[in-house]
C-alpha positions as CSV (number, residue, x, y, z in Angstrom):
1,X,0.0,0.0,0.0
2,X,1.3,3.3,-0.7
3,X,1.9,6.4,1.5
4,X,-1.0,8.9,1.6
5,X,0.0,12.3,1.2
6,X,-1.6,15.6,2.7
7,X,-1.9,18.9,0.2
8,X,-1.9,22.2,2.0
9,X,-3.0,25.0,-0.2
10,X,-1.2,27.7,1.3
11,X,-0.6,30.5,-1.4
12,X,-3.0,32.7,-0.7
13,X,-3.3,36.2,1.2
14,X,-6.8,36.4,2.9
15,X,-8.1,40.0,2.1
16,X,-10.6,40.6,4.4
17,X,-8.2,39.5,7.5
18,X,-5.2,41.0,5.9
19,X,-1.8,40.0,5.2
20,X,-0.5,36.1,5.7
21,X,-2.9,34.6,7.9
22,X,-1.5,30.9,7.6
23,X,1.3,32.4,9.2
24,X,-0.2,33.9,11.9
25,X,0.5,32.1,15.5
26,X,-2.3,31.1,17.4
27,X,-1.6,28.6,19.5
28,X,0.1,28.4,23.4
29,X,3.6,28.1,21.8
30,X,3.7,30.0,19.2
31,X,2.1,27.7,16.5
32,X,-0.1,28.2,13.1
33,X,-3.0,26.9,12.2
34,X,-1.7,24.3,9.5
35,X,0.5,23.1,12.3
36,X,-2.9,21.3,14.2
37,X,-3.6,19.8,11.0
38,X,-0.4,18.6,10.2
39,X,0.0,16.9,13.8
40,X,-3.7,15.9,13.2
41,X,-2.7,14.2,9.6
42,X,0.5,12.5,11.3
43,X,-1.7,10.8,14.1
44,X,-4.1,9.3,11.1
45,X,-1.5,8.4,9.2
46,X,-0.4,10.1,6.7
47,X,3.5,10.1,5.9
48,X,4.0,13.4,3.3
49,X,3.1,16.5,3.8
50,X,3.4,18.8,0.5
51,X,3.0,22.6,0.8
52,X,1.6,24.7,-2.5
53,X,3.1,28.1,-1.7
54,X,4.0,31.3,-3.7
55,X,7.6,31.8,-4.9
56,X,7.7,35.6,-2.7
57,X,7.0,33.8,1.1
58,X,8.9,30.5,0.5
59,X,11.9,31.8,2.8
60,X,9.8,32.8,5.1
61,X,7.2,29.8,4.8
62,X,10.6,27.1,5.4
63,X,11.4,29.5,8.4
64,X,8.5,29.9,10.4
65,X,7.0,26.5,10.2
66,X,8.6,24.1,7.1
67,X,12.2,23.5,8.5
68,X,10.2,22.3,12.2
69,X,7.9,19.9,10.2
70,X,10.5,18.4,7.9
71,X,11.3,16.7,11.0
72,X,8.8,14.9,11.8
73,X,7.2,14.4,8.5
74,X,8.6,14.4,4.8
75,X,8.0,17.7,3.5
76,X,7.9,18.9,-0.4
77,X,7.4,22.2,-1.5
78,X,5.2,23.2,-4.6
79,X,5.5,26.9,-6.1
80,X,2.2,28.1,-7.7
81,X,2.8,29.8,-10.8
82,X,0.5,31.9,-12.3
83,X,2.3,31.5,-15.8
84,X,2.2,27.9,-15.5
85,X,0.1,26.9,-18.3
86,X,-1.0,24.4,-20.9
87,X,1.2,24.8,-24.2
88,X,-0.2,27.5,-26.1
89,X,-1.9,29.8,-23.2
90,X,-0.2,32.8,-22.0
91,X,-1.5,34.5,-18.5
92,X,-3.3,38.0,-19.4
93,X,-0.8,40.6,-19.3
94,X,-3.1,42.1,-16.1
95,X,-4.0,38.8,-14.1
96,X,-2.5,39.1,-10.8
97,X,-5.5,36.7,-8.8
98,X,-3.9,33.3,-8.4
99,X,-6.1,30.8,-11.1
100,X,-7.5,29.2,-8.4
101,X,-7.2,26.0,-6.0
102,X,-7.7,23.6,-9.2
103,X,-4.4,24.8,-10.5
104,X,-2.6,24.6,-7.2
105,X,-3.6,20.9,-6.8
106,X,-3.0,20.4,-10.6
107,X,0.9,21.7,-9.8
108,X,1.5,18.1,-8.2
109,X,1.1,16.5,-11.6
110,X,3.8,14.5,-11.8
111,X,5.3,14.9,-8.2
112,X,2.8,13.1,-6.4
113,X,1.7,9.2,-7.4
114,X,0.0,8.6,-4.1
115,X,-3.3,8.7,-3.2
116,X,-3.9,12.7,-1.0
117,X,-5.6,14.4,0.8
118,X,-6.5,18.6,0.1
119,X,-6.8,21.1,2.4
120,X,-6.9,25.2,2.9
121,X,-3.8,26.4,5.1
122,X,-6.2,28.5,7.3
123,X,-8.6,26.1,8.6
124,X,-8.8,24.1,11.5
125,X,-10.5,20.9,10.7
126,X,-10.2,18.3,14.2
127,X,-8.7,15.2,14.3
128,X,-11.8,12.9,12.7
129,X,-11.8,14.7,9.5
130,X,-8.1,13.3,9.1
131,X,-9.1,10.0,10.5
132,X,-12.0,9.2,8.1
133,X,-9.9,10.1,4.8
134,X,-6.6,8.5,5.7
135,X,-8.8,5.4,5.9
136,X,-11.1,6.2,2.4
137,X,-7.9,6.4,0.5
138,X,-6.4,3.5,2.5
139,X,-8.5,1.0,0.1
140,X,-10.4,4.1,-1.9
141,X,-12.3,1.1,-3.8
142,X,-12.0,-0.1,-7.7
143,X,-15.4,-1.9,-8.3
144,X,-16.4,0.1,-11.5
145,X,-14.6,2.1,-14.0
146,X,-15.7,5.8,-11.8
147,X,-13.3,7.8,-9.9
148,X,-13.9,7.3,-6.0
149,X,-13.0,10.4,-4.2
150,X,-13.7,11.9,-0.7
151,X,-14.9,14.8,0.8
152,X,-15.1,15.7,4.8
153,X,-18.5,16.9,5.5
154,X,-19.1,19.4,8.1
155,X,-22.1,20.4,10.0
156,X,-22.9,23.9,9.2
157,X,-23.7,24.9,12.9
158,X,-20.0,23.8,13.6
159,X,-18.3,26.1,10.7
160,X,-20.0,29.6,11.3
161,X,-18.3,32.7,12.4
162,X,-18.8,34.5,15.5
163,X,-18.6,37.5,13.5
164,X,-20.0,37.9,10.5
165,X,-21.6,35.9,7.2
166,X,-19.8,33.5,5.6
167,X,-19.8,31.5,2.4
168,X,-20.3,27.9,2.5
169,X,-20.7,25.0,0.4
170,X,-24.2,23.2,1.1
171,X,-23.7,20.0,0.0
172,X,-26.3,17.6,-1.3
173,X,-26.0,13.8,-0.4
174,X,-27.9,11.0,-1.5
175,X,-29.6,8.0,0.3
176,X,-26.0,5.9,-0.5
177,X,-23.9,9.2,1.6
178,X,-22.5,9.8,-2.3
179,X,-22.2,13.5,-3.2
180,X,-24.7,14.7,-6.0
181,X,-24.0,18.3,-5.8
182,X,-22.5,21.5,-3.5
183,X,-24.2,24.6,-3.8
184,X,-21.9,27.6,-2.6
185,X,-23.9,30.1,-0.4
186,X,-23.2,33.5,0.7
187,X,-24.0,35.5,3.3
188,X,-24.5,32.4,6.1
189,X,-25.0,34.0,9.5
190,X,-25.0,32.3,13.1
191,X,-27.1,33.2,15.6
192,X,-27.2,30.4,18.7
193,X,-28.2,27.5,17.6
194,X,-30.1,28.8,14.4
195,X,-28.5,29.1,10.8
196,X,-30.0,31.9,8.7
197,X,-28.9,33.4,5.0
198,X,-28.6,36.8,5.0
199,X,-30.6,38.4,2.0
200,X,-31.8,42.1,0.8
201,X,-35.2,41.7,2.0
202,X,-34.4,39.7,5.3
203,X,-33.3,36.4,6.2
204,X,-33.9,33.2,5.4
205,X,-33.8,29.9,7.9
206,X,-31.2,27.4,7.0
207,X,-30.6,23.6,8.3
208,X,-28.1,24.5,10.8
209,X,-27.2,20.8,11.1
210,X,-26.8,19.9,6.9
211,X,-23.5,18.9,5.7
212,X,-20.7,21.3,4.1
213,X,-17.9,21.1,2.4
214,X,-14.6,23.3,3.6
215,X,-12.2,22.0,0.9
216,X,-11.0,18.9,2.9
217,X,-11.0,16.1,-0.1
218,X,-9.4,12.7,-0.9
219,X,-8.1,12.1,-4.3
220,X,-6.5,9.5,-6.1
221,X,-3.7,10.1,-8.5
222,X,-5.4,9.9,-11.7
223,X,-7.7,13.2,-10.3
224,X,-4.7,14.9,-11.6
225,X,-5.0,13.6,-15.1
226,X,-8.7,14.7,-15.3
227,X,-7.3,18.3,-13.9
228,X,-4.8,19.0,-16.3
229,X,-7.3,18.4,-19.3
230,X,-9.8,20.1,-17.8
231,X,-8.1,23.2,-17.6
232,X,-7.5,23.5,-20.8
233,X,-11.1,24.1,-21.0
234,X,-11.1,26.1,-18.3
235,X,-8.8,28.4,-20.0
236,X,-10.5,28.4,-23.3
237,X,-14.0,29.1,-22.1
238,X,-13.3,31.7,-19.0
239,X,-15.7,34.7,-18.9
240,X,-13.5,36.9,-17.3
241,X,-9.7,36.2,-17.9
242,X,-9.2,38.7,-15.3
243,X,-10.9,37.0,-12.4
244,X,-12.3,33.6,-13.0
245,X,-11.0,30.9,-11.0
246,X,-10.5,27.5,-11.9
247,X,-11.8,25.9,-8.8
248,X,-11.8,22.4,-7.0
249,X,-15.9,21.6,-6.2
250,X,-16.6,22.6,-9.6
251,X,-14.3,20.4,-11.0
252,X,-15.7,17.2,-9.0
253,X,-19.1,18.6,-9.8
254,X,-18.8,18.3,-13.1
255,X,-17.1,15.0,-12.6
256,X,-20.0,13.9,-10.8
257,X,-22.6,15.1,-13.5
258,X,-20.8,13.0,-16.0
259,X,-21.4,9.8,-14.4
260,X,-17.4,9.4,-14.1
261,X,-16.8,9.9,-10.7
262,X,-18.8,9.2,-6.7
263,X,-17.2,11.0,-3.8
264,X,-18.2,9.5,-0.6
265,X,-19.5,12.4,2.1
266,X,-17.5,11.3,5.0
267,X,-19.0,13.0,8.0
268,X,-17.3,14.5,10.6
269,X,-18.5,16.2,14.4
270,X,-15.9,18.1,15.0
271,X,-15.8,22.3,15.0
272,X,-13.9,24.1,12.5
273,X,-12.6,27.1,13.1
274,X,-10.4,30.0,11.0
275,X,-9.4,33.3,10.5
276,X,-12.1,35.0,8.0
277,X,-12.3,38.3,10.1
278,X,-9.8,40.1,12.8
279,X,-12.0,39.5,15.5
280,X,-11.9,35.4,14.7
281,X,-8.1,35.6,16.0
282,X,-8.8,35.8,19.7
283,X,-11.8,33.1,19.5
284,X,-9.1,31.2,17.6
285,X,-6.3,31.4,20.3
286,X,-8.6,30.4,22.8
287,X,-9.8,27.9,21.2
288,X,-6.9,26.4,21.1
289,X,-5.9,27.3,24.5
290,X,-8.7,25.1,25.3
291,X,-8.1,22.4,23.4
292,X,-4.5,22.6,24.7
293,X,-6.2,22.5,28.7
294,X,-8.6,19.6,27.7
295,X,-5.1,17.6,26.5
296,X,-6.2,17.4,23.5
297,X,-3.0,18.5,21.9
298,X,0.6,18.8,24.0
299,X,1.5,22.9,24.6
300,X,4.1,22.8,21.7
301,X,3.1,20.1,19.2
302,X,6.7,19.7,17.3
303,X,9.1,21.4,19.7
């Protein structure tokens, strides 16, 4: 059996917190938030950990948390390049916005022969979410000629923000727990126990226990075959070559509409948490603080 991998999508800048968040301690000794998941992937299994990063914070990427983890873990590094392109596509002389987290997993192509998991850098996702995908792609299943992929799905309830709306992807699941479709929802508020969308002429109740998707996927290999062509697609049919992003749930989406590929909904009870506004950085840090109390992870997790 081959070595499952973990993908951390960790290019981007989040513009509504401002400046690098995945670099932004939060825990009791100093630590990020990919650090939890890393030490979360380790305990499910997982034995390579692979970073998608931009070329201008590498040096300080290897420096605040790469050079700690490479001892624990192996440890690649994967520069996402918006000029990396099929033959005969040039980036838009003014396209500075990253193409999106399909391209950052489609970067792997030919580094990466295991199955993987794929996550964001800036969320915290628990231990079970690690746990139930390490196993899926342990024996991911080979019955029919479909792709079987993985998804982690969330209860809404547990992946609102204290402070403000947020967009989430409300998945639909079928009687078999297969994914037939995510819908991605803005403006989803919190308020106690109750999930409500946010719209012009009020609000609008929302299960606040349904299941969502927050980019935490299992892939085999050959999803980065179906990537690669698919982008050229992407590419040739973009609305906006400005702004359009070529993006992971719409990939599998279409994937699923096709009748080539199932993705198993893998559910998962435990509370995410990340840094979408200033104010989530002190719930954050005691959050973890908590966690830390409750011994649920050491007070410096790779010393």
């Amino acid at each position: 059996m081959k070595n499952n991998a973990l993908v951390i999508l960790a290019a981007g800048i989040g513009s509504r917190f401002g400046g690098i968040k995945q670099l932004t301690p939060v825990g009791p000794g100093g630590e990020i938030i990919m650090e939890y998941s890393i030490y979360d992937a380790i305990r499910a299994g997982f034995k390579k950990v692979i970073f998608i990063i931009r070329k201008d914070i590498e040096k300080e990427f290897k420096e605040i948390i790469g050079d700690r983890i490479s001892k624990y873990i192996e440890t690649e590094y994967i520069l996402q390049d918006l000029d990396a392109l099929p033959e005969g596509h040039q980036r838009p002389k003014d396209r500075t916005k990253p193409w999106g987290t399909g391209q950052a997993v489609l970067s792997c192509l030919g580094k990466l022969d295991t199955p993987f998991a794929v996550i964001n850098a800036d969320d915290y996702y628990g231990k079970e979410g690690f746990k139930v995908i390490h196993d899926f792609l342990s024996n991911p299943g080979t019955s029919d000629k479909k792709y079987h992929f993985c998804m982690a799905g969330f209860v809404l309830g547990n992946t609102l923000s204290e402070f403000g709306s947020v967009t989430r992807g409300i998945c639909k699941v079928d009687e078999k727990g297969y994914l037939t479709d995510i819908v991605e929802t803005s403006n989803v508020c919190k308020d106690g126990s109750r999930a409500y969308i946010k719209e012009e002429d009020g609000q609008r109740d929302i299960d606040f226990f349904c299941p969502v998707s927050m980019n935490m996927w299992g892939f085999t290999p050959d999803f980065l075959g179906e990537l690669k062509d698919r982008f050229v697609t992407f590419l040739d049919q973009m609305e906006n070559p400005l702004k359009s992003e070529y993006l992971l749930p719409e990939v599998v989406g279409n994937l699923i509409k096709e009748e080539l590929a199932e993705v198993s909904v893998l559910h998962t009870n435990d509370k995410w948490f990340g840094v979408t506004y200033q104010e989530d950085k002190q719930y954050v840090i005691d959050s973890f603080a908590a966690l830390t109390r409750e011994g649920i992870y050491p007070e410096h997790l790779f010393p």
